[in-house]
FIVODO-830114 format. One line per 2 residues: their letters; for each residue x, y, z of C-alpha. Coordinates in steps of 0.25 Angstrom, whole numbers. Layout:
BEGIN
A> X Y Z | ...
END
This chain:
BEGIN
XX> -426 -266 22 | -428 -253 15
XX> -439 -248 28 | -430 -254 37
XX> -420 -243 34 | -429 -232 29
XX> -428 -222 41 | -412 -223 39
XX> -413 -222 25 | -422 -211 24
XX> -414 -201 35 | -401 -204 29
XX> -407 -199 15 | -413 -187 23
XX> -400 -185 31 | -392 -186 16
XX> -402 -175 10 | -399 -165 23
XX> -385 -167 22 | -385 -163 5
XX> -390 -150 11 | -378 -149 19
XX> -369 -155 7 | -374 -144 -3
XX> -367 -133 4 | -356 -142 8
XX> -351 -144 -5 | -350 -129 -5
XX> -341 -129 6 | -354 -120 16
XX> -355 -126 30 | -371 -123 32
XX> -379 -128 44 | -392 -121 39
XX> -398 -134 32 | -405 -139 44
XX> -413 -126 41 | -417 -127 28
XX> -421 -141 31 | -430 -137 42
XX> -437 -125 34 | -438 -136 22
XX> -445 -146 31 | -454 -139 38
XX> -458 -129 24 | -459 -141 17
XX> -469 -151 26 | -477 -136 29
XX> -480 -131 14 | -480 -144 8
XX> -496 -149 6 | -499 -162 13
XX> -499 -178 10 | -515 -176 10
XX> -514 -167 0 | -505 -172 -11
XX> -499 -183 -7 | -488 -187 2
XX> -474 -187 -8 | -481 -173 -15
XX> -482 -166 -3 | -467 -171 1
XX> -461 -166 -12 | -468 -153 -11
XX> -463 -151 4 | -448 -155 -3
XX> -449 -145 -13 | -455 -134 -2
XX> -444 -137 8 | -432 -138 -4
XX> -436 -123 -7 | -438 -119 7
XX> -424 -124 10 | -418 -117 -3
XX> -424 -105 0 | -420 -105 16
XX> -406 -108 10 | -405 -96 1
XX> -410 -86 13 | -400 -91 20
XX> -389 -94 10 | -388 -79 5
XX> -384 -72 18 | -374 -85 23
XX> -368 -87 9 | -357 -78 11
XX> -354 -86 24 | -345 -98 26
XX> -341 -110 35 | -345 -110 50
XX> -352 -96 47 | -363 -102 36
XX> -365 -114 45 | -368 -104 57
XX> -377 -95 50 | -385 -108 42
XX> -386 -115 56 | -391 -102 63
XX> -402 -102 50 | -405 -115 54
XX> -407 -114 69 | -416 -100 64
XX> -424 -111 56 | -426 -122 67
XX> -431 -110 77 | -439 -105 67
XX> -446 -117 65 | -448 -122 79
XX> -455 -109 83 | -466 -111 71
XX> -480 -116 72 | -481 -122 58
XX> -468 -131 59 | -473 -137 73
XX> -462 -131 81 | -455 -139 90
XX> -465 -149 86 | -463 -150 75
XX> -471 -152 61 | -478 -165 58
XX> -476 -170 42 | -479 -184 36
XX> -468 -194 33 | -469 -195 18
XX> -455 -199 14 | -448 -211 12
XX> -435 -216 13 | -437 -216 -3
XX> -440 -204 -4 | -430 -197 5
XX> -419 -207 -3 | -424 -202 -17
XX> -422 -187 -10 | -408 -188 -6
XX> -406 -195 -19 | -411 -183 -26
XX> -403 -173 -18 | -390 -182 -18
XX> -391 -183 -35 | -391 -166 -35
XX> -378 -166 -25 | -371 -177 -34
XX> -377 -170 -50 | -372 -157 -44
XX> -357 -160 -39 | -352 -163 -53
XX> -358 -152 -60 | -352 -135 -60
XX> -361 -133 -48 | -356 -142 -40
XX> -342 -140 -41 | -344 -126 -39
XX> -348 -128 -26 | -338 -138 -24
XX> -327 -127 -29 | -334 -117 -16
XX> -333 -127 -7 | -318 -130 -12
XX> -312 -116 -12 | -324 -103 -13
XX> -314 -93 -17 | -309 -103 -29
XX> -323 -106 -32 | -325 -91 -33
XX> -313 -87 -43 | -319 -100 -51
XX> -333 -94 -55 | -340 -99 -44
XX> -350 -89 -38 | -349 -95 -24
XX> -360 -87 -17 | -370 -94 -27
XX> -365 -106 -27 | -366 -107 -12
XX> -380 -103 -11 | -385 -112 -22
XX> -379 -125 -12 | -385 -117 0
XX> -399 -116 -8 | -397 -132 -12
XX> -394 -135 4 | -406 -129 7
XX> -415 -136 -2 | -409 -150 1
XX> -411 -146 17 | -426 -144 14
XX> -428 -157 6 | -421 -163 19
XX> -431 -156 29 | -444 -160 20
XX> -439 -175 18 | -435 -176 33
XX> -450 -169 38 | -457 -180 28
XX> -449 -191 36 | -450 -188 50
XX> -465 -184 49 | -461 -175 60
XX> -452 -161 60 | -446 -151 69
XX> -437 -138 68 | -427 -147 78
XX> -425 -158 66 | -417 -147 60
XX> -408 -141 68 | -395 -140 72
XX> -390 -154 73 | -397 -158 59
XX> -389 -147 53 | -377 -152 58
XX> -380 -167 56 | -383 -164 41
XX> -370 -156 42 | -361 -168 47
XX> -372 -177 37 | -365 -169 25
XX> -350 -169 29 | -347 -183 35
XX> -354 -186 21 | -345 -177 14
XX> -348 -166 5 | -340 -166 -5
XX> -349 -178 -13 | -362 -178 -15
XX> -366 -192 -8 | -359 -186 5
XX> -372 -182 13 | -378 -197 10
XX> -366 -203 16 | -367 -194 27
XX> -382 -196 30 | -379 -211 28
XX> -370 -213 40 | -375 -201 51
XX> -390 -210 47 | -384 -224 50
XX> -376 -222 63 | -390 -222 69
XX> -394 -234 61 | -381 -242 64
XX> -383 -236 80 | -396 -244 80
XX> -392 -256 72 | -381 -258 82
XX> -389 -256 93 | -381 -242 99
XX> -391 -232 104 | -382 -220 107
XX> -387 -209 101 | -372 -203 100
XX> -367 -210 92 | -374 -205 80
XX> -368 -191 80 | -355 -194 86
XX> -352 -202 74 | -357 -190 66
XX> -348 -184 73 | -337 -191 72
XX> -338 -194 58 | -339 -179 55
XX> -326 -177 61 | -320 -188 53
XX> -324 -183 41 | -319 -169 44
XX> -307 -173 47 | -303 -184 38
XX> -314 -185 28 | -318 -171 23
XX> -325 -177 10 | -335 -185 20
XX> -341 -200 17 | -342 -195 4
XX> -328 -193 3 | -324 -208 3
XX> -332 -212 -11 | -326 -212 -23
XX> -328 -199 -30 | -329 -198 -45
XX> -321 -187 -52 | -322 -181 -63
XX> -311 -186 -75 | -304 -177 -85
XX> -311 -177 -98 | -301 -185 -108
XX> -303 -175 -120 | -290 -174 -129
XX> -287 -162 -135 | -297 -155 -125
XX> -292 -139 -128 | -285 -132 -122
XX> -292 -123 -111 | -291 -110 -112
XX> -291 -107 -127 | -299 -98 -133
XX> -308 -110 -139 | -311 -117 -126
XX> -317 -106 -119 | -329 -113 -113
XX> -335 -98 -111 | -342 -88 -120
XX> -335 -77 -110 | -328 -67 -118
XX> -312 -68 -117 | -304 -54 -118
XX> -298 -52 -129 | -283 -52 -132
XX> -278 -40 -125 | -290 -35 -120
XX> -291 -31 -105 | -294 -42 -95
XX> -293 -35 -81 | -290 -20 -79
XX> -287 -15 -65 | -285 -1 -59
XX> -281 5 -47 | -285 -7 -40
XX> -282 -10 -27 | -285 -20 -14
XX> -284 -16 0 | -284 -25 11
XX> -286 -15 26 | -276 -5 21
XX> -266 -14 13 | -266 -13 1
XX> -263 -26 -8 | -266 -21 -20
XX> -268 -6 -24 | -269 2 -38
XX> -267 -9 -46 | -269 -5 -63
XX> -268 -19 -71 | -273 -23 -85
XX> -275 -38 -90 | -277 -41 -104
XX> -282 -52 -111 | -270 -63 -113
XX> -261 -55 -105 | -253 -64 -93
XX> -251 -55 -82 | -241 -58 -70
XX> -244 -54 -59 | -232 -54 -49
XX> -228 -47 -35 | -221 -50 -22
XX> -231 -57 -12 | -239 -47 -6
XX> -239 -39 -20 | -255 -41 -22
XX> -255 -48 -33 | -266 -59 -28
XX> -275 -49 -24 | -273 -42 -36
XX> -279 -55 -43 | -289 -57 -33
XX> -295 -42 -38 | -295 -47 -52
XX> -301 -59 -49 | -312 -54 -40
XX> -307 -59 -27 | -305 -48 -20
XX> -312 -33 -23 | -302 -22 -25
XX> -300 -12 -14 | -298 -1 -25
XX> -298 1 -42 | -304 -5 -50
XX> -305 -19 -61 | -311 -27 -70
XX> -308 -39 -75 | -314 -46 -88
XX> -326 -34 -86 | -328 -38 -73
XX> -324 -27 -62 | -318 -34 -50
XX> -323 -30 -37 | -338 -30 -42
XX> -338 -45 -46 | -338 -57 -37
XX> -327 -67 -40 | -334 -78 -47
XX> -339 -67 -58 | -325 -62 -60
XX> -322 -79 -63 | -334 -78 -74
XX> -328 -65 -80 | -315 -72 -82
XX> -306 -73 -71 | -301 -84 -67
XX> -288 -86 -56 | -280 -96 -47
XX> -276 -93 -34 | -263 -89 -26
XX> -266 -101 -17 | -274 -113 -23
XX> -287 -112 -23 | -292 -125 -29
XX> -304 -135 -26 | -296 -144 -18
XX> -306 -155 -17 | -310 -155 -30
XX> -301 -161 -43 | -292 -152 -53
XX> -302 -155 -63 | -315 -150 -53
XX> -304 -140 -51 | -305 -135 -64
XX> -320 -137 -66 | -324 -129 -54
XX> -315 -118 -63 | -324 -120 -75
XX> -336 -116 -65 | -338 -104 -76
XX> -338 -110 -88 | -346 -123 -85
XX> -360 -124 -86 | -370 -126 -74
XX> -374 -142 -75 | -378 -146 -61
XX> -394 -143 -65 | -392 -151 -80
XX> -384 -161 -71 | -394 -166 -63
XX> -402 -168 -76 | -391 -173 -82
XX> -393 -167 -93 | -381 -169 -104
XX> -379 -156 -105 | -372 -155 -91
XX> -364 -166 -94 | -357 -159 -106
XX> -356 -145 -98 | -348 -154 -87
XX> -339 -159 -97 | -336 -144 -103
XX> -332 -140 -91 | -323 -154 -88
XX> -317 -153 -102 | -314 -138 -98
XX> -308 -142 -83 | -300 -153 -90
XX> -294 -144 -101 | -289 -135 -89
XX> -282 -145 -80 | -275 -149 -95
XX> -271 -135 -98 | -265 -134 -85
XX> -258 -147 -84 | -266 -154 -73
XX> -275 -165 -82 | -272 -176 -75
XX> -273 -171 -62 | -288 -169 -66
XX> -294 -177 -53 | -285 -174 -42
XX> -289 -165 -32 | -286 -152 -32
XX> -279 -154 -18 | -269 -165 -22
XX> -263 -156 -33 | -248 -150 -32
XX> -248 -137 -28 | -245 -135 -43
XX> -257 -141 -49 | -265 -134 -41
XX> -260 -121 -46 | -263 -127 -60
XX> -276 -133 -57 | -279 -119 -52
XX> -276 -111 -66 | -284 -125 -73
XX> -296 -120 -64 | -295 -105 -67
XX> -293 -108 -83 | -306 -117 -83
XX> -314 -105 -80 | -310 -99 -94
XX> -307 -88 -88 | -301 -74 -96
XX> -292 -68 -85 | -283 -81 -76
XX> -278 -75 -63 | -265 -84 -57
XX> -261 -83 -46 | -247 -88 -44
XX> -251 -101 -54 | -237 -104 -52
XX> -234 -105 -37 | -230 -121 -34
XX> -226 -123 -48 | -212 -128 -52
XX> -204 -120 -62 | -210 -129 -71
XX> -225 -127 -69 | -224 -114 -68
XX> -221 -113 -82 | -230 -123 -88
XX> -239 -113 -79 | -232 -101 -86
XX> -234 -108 -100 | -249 -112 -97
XX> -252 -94 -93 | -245 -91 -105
XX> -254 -102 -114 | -267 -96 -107
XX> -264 -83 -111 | -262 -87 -125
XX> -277 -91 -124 | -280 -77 -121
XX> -282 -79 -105 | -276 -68 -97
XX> -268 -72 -84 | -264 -65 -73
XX> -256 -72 -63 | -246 -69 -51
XX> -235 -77 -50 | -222 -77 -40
XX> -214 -85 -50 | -211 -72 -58
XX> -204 -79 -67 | -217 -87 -74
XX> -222 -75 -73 | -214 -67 -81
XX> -211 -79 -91 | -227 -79 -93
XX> -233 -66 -92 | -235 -53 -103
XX> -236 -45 -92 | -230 -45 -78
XX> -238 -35 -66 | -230 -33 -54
XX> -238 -31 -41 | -231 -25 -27
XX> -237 -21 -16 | -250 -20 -22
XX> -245 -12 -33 | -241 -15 -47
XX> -227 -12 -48 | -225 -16 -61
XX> -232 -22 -73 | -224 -25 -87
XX> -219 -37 -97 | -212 -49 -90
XX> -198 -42 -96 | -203 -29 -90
XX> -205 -35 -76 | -193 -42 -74
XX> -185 -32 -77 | -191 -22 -69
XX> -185 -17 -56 | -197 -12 -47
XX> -202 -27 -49 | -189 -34 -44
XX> -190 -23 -32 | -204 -29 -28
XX> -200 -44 -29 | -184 -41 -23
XX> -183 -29 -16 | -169 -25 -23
XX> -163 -14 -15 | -160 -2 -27
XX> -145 -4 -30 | -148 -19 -33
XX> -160 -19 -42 | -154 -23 -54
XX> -166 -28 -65 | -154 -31 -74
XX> -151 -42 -62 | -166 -50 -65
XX> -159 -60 -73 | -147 -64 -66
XX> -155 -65 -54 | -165 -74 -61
XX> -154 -83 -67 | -147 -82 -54
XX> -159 -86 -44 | -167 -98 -46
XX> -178 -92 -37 | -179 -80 -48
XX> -193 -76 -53 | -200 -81 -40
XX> -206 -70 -34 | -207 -75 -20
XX> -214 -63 -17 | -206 -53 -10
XX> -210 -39 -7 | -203 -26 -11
XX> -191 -24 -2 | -192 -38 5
XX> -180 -41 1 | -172 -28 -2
XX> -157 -29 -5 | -159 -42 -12
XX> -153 -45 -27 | -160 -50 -37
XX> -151 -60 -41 | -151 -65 -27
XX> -165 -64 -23 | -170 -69 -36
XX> -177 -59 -46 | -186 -56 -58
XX> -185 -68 -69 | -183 -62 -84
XX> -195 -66 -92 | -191 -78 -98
XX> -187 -83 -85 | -191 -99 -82
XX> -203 -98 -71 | -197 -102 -58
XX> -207 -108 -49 | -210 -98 -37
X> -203 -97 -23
END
């Protein structure tokens, strides 16, 4: 029965193995059509270096072919990976399809691989072997989706810029999937040369690079059995054809087409998407500590000291074509300080954070941050340094649950394990459950525990914005940058926000975070900086800032007979929308009164949620 089927059985394992090379760089959200290529320079490097059956046998001489064409598919992947990293989407799968096009040309016009001919080799696998193959390369994709590897390259498919701020050097990462595409590609070419006893440069063009392409999505790519799934049905529809009796030859790819379609559409997660997926469990560890004390610092990275400098900025400044969103900017942060940062919309502040953080490059001065100088460094060494942040508009992995969430964030002070998971070696097992028992100990300090295995997705906007600050603690950072934490929060979660910042601080982090609900911000902060037009206008004690009459100009825009700072409280008391800073700009709305328009809140005023 078994050699009744073996042909079937043995294309859809070769077809499954194609499309994991398709599926490696998938699941790092690159769209790469150069596979076909690798494949190609693997099968024909591999059955022409590799010595004869005569010589040392037939399965000798197939496992020295395999390892010559894995290597020669690596290698073609990093001379092409390097210049096209820095591409993405359609312009990746443009410049990999034109490699593989160069490669088929190449290849037809040489002696050595038969030209159009093609190049005679002996059928030495079995639907065995080509089974025990694709199990091989199937139990790498599964060993690796649980461990830090994979879901970093789960997190860059996700959201890149996220992935970035979290730790992740993206670039690498990248590259290493590219390098694994490649050699499974060249086990592909080898496997499938050692089947059809006779190949050309035309078995691997452009249609197998898109075959393997629709192989890997309409079997999903966001589980590792997806590419099996796949193979299996684009291998049967022939198979059933025949068994039915139906010889048109269209119906094969119209299917595949169809199918793909679908699964666009209304099945983004493929076949593979319709299995029940295991996810992983909150760890149930009473009187787990608190993160973030000084005692569960899962890094030996030295923390500032109390009062010592944490960021010092001067003159610094970020031009966009002649405008200037931030200029000449002089700010000091010092361990355990919590520092507002508050504006009108348009004020800077964000780019001023994304200086900090090594977003964006300043146009002019200078800073450096936890002895790092920002500018010079790339994004995901700022992380390692110490600084973590949120964003203004939610960056989460939105696939993956709040507790992968968190574990992506704990990228920097996890161990590597895939390599000892494939071994499994215990030791991979316990460094997994540090860094769970760390990711657990986040969503607790902020509130979200049971909501552990939701998706990121189906939070409340307000969960989200917590699951967010989880993430950004779980990377033990020494500097916290918030960017409005608080925005979708009632009154009330905004201060158990307020109340979580200030029990941070207390365990020596420094926060700096921009807020409209000026409010919490003044209620929470030991100091308060004021940003207009680029420009710091102001920078003081909660008390100094409320009362400060350049400051309620730039939020209100009071004409000069009617700023009155003595009128902050009645206007508080008297408007329910007071300490919202909806971010008006200077002289938006001149000739307004505070107690009208709403105004600065005193200090101890109750955080109102923003407007």
């Amino acid at each position: 029965m078994l050699l009744q089927y073996a042909t079937p059985l043995t294309f859809i394992a070769l077809g499954a193995i194609f499309a994991y090379s398709f599926y490696a760089v998938l699941i790092a959200g690159q769209l790469s059509l150069g596979q076909a290529g690798f494949a190609a320079l693997g099968a024909f490097s591999g059955a022409s270096l590799a010595p004869s059956g005569d010589d040392v046998g037939e399965v000798p001489a197939l496992l020295i072919a395999i390892a010559i064409g894995m290597a020669v598919g690596a290698l073609a992947a990093v001379v092409l990976g390097l210049p096209t990293m820095h591409l993405r989407g359609v312009f990746l799968a443009i410049a990999t399809l034109g490699f593989a096009e160069a490669v088929r040309i190449v290849l037809l016009n040489q002696s050595w691989t038969g030209g159009a001919q093609g190049l005679a080799v002996p059928r030495v696998l079995t639907v065995g072997m080509a089974w025990t193959a694709l199990a091989v390369v199937a139990y790498w994709f599964w060993r690796m989706a649980r461990s830090r590897y994979g879901r970093a390259l789960e997190a860059i498919r996700e959201d890149e810029l996220a992935a970035r701020a979290m730790g992740i050097d993206v670039g690498r990462h990248r590259l290493t999937a590219f390098v694994t595409a490649g050699a499974v590609a060249g086990l592909y070419g080898v496997l499938f040369a050692y089947y059809v006893r006779l190949i050309a440069p035309g078995d691997f063009d452009f249609v197998a690079a898109v075959e393997g392409l629709v192989t890997a999505v309409v079997g999903g790519s966001t589980m590792f059995l997806g590419p099996l799934l796949g193979s299996g049905f684009q291998t049967m529809i022939p198979e059933i054809q025949r068994a039915v009796g139906i010889e048109a030859g269209w119906i094969r790819p119209f299917l595949a087409s169809f199918l793909l379609l679908v699964v666009i559409l209304f099945l983004p997660g493929g076949l593979a998407s319709l299995l029940p997926r295991r996810r992983i469990r909150m760890p149930a560890s009473p009187g787990r500590p608190a993160v973030g004390d000084p005692g569960t610092r899962p890094t030996d990275r030295r923390h500032p000291d109390p009062g010592e400098t944490v960021a010092a900025l001067t003159g610094l400044g970020k031009e966009y074509g002649g405008v200037h969103a931030v200029r000449d900017v002089d700010l000091e942060l010092r361990s355990g300080e919590v520092v507002g940062l508050i504006g009108p919309n348009g004020a800077g502040k964000t780019t001023l954070v994304n200086m900090i953080s090594g977003l964006v490059p300043p146009s002019s001065g200078s800073a450096t941050v936890l002895g790092t100088t920002v500018g010079r460094t790339p994004v995901h060494k700022m992380a390692a340094a110490g600084v973590s942040r949120t964003f203004q508009h939610s960056k989460l992995f939105n696939r993956l649950s709040a507790l992968d969430n968190v574990l992506v964030g704990a990228h920097l002070v996890s161990r590597p394990t895939f390599l000892r998971r494939l071994l499994w070696l215990p030791s991979a097992r316990r460094d997994e459950q540090a860094a769970l028992e760390r990711a657990a100990g986040c969503l607790e300090r902020v509130g979200l525990a049971e909501l552990a295995g939701t998706r990121a997705s189906a939070l409340s906007y307000g969960d989200q914005r917590r699951l967010e600050i989880a993430r950004a603690l779980a990377s033990d950072p020494s500097l916290l940058i918030l960017d409005e934490p608080a925005a979708g929060m009632n009154h009330v979660e905004a201060s158990g926000l307020s109340t979580l910042i200030t029990s941070l601080a207390e365990d020596g982090l420094t926060i700096l975070f921009i807020e409209h609900n000026v409010g919490m911000v003044l209620q929470t902060c030991t100091r308060v900086v004021v940003l207009n037009f680029g420009q710091v206008i102001a920078s003081g004690s909660p008390q100094e800032i409320a009362a400060d009459p350049v400051v309620i100009e730039a939020y209100l825009g009071t004409s000069d007979d009617e700023a009155d700072p003595g009128s902050i409280a009645e206007g508080t008391a008297a408007d329910p929308t007071a300490g919202s800073a909806g971010g008006t700009s200077a002289g938006a709305a001149t000739n307004v009164h505070p107690s009208a328009a709403g105004t600065l809140p005193p200090p101890d005023t109750t955080p109102r949620n923003a407007t």
